[in-house]
PASEBA-1860 file (N, C-alpha, C; in nm, 3 decimals):
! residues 253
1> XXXXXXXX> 0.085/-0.120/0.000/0.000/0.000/0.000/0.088/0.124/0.000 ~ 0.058/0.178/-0.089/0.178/0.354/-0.094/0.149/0.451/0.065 ~ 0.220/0.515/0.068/0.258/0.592/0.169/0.084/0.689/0.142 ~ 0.020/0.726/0.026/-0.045/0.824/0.022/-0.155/0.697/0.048 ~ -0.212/0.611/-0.017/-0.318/0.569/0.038/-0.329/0.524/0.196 ~ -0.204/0.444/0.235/-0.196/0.443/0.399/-0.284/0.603/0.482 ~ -0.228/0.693/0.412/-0.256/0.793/0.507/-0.414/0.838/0.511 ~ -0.473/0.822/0.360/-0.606/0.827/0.356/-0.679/0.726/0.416
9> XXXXXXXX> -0.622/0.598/0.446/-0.699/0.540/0.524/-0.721/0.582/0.616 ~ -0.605/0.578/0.688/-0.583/0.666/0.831/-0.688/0.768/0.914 ~ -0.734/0.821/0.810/-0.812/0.975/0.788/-0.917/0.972/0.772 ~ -0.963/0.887/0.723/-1.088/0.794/0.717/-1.185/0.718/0.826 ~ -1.068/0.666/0.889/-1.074/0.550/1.000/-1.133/0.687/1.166 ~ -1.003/0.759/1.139/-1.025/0.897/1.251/-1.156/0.959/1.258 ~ -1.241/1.008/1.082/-1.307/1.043/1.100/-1.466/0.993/1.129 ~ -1.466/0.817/1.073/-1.543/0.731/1.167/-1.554/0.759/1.286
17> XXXXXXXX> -1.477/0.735/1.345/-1.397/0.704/1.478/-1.521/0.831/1.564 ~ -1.449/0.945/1.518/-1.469/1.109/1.560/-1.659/1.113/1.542 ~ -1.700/1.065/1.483/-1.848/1.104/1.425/-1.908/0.981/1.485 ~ -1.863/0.840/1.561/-1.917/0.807/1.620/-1.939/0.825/1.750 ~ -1.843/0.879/1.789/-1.845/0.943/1.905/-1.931/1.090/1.939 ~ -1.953/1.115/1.831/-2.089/1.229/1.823/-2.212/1.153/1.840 ~ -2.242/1.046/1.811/-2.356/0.973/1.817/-2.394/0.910/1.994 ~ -2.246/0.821/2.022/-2.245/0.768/2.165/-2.214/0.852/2.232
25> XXXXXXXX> -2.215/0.986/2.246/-2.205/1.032/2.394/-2.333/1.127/2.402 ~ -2.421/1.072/2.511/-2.554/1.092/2.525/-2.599/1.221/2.622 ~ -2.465/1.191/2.727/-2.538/1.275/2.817/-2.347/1.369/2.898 ~ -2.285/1.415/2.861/-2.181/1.409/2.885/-2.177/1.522/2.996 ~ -1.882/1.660/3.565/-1.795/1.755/3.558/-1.647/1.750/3.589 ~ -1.579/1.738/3.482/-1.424/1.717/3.525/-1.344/1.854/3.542 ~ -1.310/1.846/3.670/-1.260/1.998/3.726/-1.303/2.064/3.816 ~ -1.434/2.043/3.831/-1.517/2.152/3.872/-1.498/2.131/4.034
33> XXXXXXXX> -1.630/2.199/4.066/-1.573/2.216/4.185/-1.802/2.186/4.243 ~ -1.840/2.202/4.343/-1.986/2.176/4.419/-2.010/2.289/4.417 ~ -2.152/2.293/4.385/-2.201/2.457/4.380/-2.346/2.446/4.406 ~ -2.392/2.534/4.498/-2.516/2.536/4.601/-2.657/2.529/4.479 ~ -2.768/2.492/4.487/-2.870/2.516/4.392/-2.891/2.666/4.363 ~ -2.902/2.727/4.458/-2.942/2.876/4.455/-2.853/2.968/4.388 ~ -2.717/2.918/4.332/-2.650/2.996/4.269/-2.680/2.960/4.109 ~ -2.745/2.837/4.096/-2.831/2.798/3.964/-2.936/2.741/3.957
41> XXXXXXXX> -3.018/2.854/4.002/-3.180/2.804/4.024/-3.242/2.732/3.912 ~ -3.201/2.773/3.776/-3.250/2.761/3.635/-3.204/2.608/3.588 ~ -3.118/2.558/3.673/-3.071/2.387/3.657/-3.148/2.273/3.672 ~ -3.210/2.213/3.587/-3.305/2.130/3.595/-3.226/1.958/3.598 ~ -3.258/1.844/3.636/-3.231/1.773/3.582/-3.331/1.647/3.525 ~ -3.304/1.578/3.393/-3.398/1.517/3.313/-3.399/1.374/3.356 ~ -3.515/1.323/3.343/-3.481/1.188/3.404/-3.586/1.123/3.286 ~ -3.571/0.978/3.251/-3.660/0.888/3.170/-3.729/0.785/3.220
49> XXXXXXXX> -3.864/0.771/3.243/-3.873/0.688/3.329/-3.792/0.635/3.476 ~ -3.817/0.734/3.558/-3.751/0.779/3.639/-3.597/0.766/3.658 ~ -3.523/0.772/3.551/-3.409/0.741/3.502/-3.304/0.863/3.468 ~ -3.213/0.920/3.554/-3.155/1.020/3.490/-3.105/1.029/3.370 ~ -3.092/1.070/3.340/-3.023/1.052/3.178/-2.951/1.201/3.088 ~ -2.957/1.334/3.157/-2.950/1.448/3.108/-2.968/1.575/3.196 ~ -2.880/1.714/3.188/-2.944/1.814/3.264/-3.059/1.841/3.145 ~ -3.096/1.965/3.202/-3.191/2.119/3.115/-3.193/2.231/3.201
57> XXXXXXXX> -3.240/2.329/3.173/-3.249/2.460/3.125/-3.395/2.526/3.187 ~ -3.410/2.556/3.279/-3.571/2.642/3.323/-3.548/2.783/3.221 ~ -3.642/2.823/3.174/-3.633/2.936/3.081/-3.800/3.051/3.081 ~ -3.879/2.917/3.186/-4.018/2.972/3.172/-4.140/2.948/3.324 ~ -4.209/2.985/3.350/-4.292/2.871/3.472/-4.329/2.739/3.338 ~ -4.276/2.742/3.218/-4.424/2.642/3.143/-4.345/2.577/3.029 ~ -4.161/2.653/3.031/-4.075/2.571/2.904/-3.893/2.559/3.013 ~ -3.871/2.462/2.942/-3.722/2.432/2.971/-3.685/2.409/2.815
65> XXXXXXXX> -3.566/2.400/2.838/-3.432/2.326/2.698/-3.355/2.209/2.737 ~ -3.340/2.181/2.655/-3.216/2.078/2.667/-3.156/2.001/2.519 ~ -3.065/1.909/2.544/-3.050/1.885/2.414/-3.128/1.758/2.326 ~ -3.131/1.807/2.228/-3.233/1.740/2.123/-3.193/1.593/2.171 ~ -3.064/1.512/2.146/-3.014/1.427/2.180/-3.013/1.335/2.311 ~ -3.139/1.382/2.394/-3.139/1.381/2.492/-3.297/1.313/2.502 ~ -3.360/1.319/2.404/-3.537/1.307/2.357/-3.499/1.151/2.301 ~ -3.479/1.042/2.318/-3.428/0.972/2.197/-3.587/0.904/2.168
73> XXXXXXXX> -3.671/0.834/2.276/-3.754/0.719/2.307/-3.922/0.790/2.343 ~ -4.036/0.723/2.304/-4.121/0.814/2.337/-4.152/0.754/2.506 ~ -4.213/0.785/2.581/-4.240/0.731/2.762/-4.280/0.884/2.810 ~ -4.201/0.826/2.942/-4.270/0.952/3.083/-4.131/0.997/3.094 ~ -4.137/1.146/3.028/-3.991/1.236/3.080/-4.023/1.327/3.220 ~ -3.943/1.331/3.283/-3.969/1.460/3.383/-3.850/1.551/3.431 ~ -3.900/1.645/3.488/-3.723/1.718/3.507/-3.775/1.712/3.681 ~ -3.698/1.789/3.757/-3.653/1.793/3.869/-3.605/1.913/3.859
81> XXXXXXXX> -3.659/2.054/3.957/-3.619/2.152/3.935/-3.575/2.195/4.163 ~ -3.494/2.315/4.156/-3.467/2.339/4.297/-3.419/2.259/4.377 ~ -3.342/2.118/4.314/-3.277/2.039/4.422/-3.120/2.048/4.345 ~ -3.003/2.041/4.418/-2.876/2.030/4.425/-2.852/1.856/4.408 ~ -2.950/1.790/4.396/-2.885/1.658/4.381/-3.033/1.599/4.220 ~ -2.968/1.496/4.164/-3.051/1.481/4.050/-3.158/1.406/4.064 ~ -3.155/1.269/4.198/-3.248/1.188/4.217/-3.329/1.252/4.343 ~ -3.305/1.295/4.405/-3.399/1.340/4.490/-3.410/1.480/4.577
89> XXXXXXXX> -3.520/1.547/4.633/-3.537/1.656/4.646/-3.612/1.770/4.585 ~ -3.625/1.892/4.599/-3.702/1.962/4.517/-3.843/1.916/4.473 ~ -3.808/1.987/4.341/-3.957/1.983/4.282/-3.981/1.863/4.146 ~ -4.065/1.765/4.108/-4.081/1.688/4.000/-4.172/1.733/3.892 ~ -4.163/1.762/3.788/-4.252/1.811/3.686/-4.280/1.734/3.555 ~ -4.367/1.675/3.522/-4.367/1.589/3.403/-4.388/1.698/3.289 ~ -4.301/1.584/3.150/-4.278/1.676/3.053/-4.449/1.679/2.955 ~ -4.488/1.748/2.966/-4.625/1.723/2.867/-4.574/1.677/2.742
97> XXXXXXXX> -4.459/1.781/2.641/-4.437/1.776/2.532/-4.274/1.800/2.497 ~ -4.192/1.709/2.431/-4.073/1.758/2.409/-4.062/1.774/2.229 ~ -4.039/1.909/2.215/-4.031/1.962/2.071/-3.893/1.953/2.012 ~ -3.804/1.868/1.940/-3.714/1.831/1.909/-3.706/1.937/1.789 ~ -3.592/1.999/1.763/-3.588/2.124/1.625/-3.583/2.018/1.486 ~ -3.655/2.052/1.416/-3.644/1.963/1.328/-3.552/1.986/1.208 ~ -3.470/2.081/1.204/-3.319/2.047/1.132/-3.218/2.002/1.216 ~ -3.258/1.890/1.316/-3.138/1.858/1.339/-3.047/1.776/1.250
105> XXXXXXXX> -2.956/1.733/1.277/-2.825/1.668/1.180/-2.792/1.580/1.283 ~ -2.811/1.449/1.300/-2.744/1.362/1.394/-2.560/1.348/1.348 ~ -2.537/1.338/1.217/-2.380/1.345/1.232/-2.279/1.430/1.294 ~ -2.378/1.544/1.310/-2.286/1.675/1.402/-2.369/1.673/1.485 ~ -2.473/1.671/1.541/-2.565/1.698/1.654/-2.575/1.879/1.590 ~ -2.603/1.928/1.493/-2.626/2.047/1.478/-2.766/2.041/1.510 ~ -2.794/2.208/1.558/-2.918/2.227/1.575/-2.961/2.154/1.710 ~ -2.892/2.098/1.809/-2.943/2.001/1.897/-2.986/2.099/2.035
113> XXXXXXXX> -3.131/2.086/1.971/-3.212/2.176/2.070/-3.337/2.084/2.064 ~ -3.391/2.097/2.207/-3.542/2.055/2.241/-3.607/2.128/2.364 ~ -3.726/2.169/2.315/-3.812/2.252/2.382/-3.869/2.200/2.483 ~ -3.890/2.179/2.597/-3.961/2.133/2.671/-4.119/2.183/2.768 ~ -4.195/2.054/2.722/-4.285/2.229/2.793/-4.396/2.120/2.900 ~ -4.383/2.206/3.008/-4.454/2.146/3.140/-4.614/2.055/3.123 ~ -4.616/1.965/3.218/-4.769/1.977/3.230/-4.837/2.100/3.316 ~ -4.773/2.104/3.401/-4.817/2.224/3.489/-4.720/2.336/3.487
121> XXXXXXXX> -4.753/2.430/3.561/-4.644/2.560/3.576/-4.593/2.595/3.703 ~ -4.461/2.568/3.686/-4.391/2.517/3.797/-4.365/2.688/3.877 ~ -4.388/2.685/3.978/-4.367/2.774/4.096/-4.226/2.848/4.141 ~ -4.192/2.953/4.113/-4.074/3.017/4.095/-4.031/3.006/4.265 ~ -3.919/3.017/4.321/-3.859/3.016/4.412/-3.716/3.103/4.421 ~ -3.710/3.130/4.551/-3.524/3.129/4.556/-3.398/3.031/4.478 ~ -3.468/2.889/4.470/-3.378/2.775/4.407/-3.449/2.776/4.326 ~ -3.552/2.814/4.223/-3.631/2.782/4.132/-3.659/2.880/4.025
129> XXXXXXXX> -3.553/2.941/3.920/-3.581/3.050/3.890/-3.555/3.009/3.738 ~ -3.598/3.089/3.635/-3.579/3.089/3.494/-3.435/3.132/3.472 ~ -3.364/3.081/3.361/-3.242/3.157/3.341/-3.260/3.284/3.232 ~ -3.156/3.394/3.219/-3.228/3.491/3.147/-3.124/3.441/3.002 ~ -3.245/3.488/2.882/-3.172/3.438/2.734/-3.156/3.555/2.692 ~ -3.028/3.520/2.588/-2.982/3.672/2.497/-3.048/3.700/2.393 ~ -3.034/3.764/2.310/-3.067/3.791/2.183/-3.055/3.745/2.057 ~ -3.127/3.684/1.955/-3.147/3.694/1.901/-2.960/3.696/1.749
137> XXXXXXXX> -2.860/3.619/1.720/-2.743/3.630/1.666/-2.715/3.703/1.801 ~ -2.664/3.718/1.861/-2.554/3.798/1.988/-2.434/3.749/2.009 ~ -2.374/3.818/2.008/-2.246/3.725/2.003/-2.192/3.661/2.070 ~ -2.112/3.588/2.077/-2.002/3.500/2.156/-1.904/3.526/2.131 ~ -1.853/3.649/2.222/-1.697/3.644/2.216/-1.558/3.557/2.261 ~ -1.511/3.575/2.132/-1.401/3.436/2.171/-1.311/3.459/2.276 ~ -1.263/3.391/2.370/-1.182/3.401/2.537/-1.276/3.438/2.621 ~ -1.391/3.463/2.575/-1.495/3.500/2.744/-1.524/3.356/2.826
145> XXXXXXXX> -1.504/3.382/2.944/-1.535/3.271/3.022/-1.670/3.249/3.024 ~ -1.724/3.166/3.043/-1.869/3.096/3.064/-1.869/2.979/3.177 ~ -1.992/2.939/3.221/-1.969/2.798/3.332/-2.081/2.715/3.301 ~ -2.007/2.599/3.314/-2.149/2.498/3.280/-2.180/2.419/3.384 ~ -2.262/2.381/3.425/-2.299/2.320/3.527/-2.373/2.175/3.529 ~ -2.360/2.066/3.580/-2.442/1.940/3.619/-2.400/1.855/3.670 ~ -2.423/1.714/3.695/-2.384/1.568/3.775/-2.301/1.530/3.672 ~ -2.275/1.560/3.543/-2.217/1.430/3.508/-2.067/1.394/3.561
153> XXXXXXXX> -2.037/1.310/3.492/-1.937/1.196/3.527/-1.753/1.287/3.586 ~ -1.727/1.265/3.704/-1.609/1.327/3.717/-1.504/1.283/3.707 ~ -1.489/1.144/3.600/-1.396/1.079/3.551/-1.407/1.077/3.424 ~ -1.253/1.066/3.346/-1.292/1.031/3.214/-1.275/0.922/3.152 ~ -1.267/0.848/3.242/-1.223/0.683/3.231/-1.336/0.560/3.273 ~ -1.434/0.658/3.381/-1.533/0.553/3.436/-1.614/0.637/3.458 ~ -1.745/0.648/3.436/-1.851/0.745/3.425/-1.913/0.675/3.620 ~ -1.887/0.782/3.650/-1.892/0.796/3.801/-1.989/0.981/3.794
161> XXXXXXXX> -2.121/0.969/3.792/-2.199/1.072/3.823/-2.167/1.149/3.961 ~ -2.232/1.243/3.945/-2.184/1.328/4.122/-2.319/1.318/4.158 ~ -2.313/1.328/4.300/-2.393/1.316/4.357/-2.484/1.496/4.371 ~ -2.371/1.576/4.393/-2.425/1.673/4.355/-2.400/1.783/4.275 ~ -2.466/1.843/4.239/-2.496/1.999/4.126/-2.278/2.039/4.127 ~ -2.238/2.019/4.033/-2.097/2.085/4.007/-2.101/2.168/3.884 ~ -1.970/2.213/3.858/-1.986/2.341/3.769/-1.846/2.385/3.753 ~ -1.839/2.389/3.636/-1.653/2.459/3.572/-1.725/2.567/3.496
169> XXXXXXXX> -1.578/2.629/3.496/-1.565/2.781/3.423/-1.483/2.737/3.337 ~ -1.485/2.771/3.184/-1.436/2.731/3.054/-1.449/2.881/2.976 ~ -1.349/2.896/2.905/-1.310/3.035/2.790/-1.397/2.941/2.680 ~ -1.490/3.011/2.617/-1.492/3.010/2.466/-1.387/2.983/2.340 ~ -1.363/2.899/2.241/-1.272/2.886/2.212/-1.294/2.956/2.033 ~ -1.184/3.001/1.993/-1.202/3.060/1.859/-1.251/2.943/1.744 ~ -1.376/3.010/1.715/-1.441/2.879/1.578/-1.342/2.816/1.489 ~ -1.207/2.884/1.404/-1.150/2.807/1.398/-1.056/2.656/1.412
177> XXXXXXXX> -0.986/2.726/1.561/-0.896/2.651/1.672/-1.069/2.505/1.650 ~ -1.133/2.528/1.681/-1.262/2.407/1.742/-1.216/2.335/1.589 ~ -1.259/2.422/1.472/-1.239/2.339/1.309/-1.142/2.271/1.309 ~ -1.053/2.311/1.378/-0.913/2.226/1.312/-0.905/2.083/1.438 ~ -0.927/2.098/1.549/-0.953/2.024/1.669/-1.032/1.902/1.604 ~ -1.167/1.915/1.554/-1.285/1.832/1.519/-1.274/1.854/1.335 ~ -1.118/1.830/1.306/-1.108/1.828/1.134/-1.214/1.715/1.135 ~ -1.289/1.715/0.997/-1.380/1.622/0.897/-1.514/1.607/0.977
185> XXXXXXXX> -1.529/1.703/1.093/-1.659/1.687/1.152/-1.748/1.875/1.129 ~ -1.820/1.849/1.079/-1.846/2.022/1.077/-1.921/2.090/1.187 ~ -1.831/2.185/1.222/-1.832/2.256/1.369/-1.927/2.405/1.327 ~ -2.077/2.383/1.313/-2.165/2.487/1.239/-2.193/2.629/1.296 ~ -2.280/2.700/1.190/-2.270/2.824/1.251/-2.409/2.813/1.436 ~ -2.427/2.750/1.425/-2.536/2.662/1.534/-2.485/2.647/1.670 ~ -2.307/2.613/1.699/-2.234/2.573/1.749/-2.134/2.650/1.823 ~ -2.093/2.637/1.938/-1.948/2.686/1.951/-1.877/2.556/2.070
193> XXXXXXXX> -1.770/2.629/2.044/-1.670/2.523/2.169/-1.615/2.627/2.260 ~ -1.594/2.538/2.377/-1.546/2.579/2.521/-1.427/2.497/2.587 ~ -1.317/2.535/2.637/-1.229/2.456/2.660/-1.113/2.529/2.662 ~ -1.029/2.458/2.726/-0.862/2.432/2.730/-0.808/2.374/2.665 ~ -0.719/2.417/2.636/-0.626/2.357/2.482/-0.578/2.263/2.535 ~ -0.501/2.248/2.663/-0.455/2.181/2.742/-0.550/2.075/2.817 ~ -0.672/2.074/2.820/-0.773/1.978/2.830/-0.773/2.016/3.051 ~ -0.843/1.944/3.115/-0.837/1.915/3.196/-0.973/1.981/3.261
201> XXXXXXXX> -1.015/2.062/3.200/-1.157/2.101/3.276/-1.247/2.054/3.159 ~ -1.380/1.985/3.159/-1.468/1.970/3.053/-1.609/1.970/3.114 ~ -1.702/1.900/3.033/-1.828/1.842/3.089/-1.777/1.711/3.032 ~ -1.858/1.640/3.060/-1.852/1.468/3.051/-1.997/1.416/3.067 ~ -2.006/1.323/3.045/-2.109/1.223/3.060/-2.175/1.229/3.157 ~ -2.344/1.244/3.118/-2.432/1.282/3.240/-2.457/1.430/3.250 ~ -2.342/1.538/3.123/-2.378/1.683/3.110/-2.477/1.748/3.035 ~ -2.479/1.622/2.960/-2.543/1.738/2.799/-2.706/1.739/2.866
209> XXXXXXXX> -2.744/1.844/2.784/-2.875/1.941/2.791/-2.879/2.037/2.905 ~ -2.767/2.047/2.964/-2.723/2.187/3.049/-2.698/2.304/3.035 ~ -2.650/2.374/3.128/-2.636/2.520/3.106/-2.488/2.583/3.080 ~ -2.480/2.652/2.979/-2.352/2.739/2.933/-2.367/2.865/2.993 ~ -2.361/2.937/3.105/-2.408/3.077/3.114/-2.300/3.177/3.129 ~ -2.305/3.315/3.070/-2.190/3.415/3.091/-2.277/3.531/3.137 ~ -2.226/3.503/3.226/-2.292/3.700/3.377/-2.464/3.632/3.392 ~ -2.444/3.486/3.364/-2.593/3.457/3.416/-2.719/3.465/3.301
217> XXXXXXXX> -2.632/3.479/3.177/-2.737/3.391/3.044/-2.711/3.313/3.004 ~ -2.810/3.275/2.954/-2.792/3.145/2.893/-2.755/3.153/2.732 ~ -2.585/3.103/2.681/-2.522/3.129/2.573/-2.571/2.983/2.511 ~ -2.551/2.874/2.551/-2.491/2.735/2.528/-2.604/2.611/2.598 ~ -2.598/2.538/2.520/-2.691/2.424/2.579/-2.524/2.312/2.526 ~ -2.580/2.203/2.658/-2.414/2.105/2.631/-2.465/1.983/2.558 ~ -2.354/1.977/2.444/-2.392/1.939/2.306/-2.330/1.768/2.326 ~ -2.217/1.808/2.309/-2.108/1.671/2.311/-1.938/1.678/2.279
225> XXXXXXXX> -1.857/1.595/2.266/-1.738/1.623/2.238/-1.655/1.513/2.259 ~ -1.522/1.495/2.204/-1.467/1.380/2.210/-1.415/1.320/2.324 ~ -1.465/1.235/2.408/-1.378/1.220/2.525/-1.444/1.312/2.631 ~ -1.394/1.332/2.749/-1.362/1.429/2.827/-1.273/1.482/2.854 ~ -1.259/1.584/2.903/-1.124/1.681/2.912/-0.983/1.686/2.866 ~ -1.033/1.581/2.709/-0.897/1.573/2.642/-0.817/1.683/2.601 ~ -0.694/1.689/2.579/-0.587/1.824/2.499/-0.677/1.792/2.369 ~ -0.657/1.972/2.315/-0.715/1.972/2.182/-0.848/1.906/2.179
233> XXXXXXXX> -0.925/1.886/2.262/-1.082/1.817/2.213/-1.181/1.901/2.300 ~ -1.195/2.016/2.302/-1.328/2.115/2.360/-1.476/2.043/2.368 ~ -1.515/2.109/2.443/-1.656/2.077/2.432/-1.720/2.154/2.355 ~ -1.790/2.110/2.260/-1.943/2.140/2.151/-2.062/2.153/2.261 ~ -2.067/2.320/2.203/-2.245/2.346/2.247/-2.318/2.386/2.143 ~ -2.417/2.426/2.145/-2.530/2.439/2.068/-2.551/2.575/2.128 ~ -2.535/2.676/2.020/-2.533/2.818/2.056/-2.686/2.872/2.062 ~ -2.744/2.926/2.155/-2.879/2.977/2.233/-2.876/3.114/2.160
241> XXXXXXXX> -2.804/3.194/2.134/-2.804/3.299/2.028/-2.854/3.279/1.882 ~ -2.804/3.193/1.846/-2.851/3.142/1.705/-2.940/3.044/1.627 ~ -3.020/3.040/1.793/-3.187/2.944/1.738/-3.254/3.054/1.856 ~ -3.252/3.158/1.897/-3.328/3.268/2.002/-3.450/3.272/1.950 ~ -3.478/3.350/1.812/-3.621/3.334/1.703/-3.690/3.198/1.746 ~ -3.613/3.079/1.734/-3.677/2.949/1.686/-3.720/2.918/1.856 ~ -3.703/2.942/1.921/-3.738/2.947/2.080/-3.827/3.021/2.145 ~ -3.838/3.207/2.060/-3.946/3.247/2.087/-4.085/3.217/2.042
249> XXXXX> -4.034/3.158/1.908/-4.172/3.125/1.814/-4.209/2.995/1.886 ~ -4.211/2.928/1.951/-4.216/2.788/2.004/-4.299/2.803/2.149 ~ -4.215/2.922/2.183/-4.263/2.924/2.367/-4.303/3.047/2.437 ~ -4.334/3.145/2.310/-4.358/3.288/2.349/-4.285/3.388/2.450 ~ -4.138/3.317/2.502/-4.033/3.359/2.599/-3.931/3.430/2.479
END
């Protein structure tokens, strides 16, 4: 085999590799540190048949978010809002309806947004509060810090959930730097990444459909990414700026 086809295999094989791993990681805190409910009232967590499986997003008394990827099966979804731990405490709310965006792209998880909207209307509190959303294209400036918050896994070797509510602070990373990171996977205008070049703070497994927030909006819903807190492998979110329209038209927020 020549030196040039070896390498296209190679490249080939990686980008399998890379795009299945967009598919298997379902629900993906390494770094972080425990953080009280009341400092993220708007933190929901999703459960499937009483099954955790995902954070979300309070945004309304009557809608949450989370990620599309996160909807897979039809049953009984519910979130859990005002408790610091995911199985018990707080408040339980069944999902009446989960509205999946319908351009999503499962090979990138583009577009990976889902609307969630209550049976009832859940009761605002001190630990129980909506998060506030930006505008409409707003930007994301590249190096601004943001924090994401949830249970998932604080290993990247053995998916070991937390018991309770954690949360890292992560820089935004330049759309390029993410392109060249996730070559042959397309990193859309839908999208941004968060991370250390140097890896060591991420979300992980047990994160996605959580919160990205900077000064306390909501930028980012948590998408997916290779690994956890690998060098060179950021985390993919699903930018809240650039489906804002497709959120108001949906939930009148």
């Amino acid at each position: 085999m020549s030196t040039c086809l070896l390498g296209l295999f190679v490249v080939i094989i990686l980008h399998l590799n890379l795009t299945d791993c967009v598919k298997e990681i379902d629900d993906r805190i390494i770094g972080g540190v425990e953080v009280p409910i009341d400092e993220f009232p708007y933190q929901l967590s999703l459960s499937y048949e009483e099954h955790f499986i995902c954070g979300a997003v309070l945004i309304s008394r009557k809608y949450a978010l989370t990620a599309a990827h996160c909807i897979r099966l039809p049953g009984m979804y519910t979130v859990r809002a005002g408790s610091p731990n995911f199985d018990r405490g707080g408040t339980v709310i069944p999902i009446k309806k989960a509205m999946l965006h319908p351009w999503r792209r499962k090979a990138n998880d583009d577009y990976d947004l889902a609307i969630l909207e209550f049976r009832f209307k859940v009761r605002f509190s001190d630990i129980i509060k909506p998060v506030r959303l930006p505008k409409q294209d707003e930007p994301v400036p590249d190096g601004i810090k943001g924090t994401a918050s949830g249970w998932g896994s604080m290993s990247a070797i053995v998916t070991v959930l937390s018991d309770n509510l954690r949360a890292i602070t992560v820089p935004v990373m330049p759309k390029p730097i993410c392109r060249r990171d996730y070559w042959g996977i397309d990193i859309s205008d839908r999208q941004f990444c968060a991370g250390y070049m140097n890896g060591g703070r991420d979300t992980c497994n047990g994160d996605s459909g959580g919160p990205f927030v900077i000064d306390d909006k909501l930028y980012g819903i948590v998408s997916w990414g290779f690994q956890c807190a690998r060098p060179g492998s950021p985390g993919v979110y699903t930018s809240i700026p650039a489906l804002r329209d497709y959120i108001r038209i949906n939930t009148g927020v």
